[in-house]
C-alpha positions as CSV (number, residue, x, y, z in Angstrom):
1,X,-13.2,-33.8,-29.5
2,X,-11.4,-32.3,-32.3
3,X,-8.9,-34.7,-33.5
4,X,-8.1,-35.7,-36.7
5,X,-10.4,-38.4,-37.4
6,X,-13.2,-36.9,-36.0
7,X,-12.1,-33.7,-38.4
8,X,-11.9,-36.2,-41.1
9,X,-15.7,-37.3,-40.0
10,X,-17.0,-34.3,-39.9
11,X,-15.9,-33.4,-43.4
12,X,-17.8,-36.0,-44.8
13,X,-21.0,-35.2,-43.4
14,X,-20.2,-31.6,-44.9
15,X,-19.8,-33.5,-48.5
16,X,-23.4,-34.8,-48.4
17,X,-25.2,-32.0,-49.6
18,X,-22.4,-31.8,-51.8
19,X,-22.9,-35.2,-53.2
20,X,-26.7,-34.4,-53.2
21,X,-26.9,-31.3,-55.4
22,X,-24.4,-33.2,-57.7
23,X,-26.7,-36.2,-58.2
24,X,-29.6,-34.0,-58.5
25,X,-27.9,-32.1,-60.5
26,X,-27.0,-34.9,-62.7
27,X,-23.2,-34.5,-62.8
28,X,-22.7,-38.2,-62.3
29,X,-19.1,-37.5,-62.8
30,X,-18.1,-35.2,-60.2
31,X,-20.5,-37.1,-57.5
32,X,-18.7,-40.2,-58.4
33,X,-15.5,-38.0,-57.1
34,X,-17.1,-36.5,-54.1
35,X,-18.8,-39.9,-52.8
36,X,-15.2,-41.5,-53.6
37,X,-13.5,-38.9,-51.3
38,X,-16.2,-39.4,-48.8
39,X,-15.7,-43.0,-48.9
40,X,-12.1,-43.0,-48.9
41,X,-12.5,-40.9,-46.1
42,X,-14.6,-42.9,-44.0
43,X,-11.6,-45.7,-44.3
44,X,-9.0,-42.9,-43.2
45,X,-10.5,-42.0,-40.2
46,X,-11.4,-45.1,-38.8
47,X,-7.5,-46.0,-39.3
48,X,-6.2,-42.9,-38.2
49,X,-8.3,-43.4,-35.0
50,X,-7.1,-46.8,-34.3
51,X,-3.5,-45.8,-35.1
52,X,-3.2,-42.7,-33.3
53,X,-5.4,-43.7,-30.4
54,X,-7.9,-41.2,-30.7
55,X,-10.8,-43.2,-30.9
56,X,-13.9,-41.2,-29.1
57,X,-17.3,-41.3,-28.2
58,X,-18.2,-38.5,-30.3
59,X,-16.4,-40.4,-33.0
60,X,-18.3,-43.7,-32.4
61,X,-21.5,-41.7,-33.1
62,X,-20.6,-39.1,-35.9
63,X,-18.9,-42.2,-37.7
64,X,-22.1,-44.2,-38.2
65,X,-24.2,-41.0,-39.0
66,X,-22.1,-40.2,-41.2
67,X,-22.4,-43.9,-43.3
68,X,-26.0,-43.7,-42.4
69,X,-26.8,-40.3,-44.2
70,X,-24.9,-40.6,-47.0
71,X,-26.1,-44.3,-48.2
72,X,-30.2,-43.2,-47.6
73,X,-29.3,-39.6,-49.0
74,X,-27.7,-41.2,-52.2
75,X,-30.0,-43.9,-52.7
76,X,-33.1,-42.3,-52.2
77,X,-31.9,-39.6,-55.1
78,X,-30.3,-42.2,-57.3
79,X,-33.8,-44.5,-56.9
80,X,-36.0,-41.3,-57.6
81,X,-33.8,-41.1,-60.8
82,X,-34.3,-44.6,-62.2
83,X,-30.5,-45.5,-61.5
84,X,-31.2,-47.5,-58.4
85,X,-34.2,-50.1,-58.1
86,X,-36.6,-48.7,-55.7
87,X,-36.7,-51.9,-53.7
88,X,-33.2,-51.6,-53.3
89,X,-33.3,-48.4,-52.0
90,X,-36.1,-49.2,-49.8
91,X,-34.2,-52.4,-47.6
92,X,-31.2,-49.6,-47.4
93,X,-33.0,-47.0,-45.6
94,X,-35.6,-49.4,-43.7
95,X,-31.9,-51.6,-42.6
96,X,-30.7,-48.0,-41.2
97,X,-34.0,-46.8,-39.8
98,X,-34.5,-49.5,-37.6
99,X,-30.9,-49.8,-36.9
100,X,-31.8,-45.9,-35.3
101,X,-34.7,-47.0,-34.1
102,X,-33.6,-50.1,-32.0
103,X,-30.6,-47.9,-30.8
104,X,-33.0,-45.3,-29.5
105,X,-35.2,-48.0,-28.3
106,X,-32.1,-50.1,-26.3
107,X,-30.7,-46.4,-24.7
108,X,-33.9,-45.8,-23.1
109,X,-35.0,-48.9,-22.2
110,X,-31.8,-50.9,-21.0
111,X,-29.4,-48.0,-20.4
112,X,-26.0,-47.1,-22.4
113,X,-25.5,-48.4,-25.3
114,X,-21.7,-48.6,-27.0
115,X,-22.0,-48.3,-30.6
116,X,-19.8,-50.6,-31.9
117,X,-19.8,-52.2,-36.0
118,X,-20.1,-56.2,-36.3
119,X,-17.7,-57.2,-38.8
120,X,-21.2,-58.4,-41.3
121,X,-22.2,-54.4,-40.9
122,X,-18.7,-53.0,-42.1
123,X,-18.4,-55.7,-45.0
124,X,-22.3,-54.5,-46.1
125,X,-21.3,-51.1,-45.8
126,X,-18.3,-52.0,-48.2
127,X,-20.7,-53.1,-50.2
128,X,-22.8,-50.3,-50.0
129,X,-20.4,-47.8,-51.1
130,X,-19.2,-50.2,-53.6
131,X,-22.3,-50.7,-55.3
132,X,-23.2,-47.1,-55.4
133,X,-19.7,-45.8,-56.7
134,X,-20.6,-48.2,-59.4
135,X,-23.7,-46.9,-60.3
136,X,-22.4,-43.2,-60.3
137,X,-19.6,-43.9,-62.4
138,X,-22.2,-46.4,-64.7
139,X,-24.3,-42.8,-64.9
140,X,-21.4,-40.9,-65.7
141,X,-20.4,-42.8,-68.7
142,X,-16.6,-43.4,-66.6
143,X,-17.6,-47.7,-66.8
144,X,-20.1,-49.7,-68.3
145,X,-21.4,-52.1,-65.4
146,X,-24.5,-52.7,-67.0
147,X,-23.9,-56.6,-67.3
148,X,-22.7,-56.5,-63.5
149,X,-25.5,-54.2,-61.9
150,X,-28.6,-55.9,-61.2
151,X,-26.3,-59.3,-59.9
152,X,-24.8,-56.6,-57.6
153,X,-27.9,-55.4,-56.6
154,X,-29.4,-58.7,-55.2
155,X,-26.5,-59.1,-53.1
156,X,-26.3,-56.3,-51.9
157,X,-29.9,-56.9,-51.1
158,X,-29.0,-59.8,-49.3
159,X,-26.1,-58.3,-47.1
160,X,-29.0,-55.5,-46.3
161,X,-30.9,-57.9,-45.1
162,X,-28.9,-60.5,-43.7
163,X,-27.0,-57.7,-41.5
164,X,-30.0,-56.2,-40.5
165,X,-31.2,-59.2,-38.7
166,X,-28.0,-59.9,-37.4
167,X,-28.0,-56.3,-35.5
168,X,-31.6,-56.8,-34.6
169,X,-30.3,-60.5,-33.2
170,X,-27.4,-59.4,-31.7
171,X,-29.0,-56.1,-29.6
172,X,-32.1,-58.2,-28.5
173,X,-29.3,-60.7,-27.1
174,X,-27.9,-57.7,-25.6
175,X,-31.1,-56.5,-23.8
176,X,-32.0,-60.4,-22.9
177,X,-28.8,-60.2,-21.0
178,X,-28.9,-57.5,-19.2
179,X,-32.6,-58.3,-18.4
180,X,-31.7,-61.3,-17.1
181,X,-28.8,-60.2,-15.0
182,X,-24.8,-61.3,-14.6
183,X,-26.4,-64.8,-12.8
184,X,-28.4,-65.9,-16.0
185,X,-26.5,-64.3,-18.7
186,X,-27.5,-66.3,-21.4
187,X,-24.5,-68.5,-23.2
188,X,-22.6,-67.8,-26.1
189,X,-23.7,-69.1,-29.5
């Protein structure tokens, strides 16, 4: 339970309140900082995992929690401060709620569910922490983005989207299956 990554995990759901008060705060600067650490973080312990063989259940939960908490946390503030478009804010936290939702949904209607990251939902959440780092350090005066923002925006509004249906695709898939049973499992597409 305590290993290293999960250690590493844990820390950086203990930097989102950090990150909060910061951006409320307005100390774009040092939020930049803390959400870099945070995401730098959430690439080290995913690595260390895999390379030390420590990969866990309680891992596999606190890792996406972790993601999922600090995008909504920081968009929601950086929206309510005119940094983020609201609409942009609003497909990251719906894309996340139902994500919940439908995970919730699948373990008590179908049985255990194994949280596991398509390849689309690590490359969006790239993107998420990319985008955001870029608007922090636009806030903080450390680059001027403004030319690149609102191009960023719209696809990260389309990755949002795009791997949002793709979850809600690939889970009702999952459900059909079992549903069905091992005689009818429906073929690969």
């Amino acid at each position: 339970m305590f290993t290293l990554p999960n250690i590493i995990t844990i820390a950086r759901i203990l930097l989102i309140p950090v990150v909060a008060f910061l951006l409320l705060d307005h100390d774009y600067k040092l939020a930049f900082a803390v959400f870099m650490a945070a995401a730098v973080g959430d690439w080290v312990d995913g690595f260390l995992a895999r390379r030390l063989n420590q990969i866990s259940q309680l891992g596999a939960v606190l890792d996406p929690v972790a993601d999922k908490m600090t995008m909504m946390i920081v968009a929601i503030i950086m929206a309510a401060q005119g940094l983020l478009p609201v609409w942009l804010a609003v497909v990251i936290v719906m894309r996340d709620a139902i994500i919940v939702a439908g995970a919730i949904a699948y373990r008590f209607l179908v049985g255990h569910i194994e949280m596991a990251p398509t390849r689309l939902s690590k490359a969006n959440t790239f993107l998420e922490f990319g985008v955001l780092t870029l608007v922090m350090a636009q806030a903080g005066g450390i680059v001027d983005a403004s030319a690149w923002l609102m191009p960023l925006f719209l696809l990260l509004f389309a990755s949002v989207l795009v791997s949002g249906a793709h979850y809600v695709w690939v889970w009702r898939r999952k459900a059909l299956d079992h549903a069905a049973g091992p005689a009818t499992k429906l073929p690969d597409r």
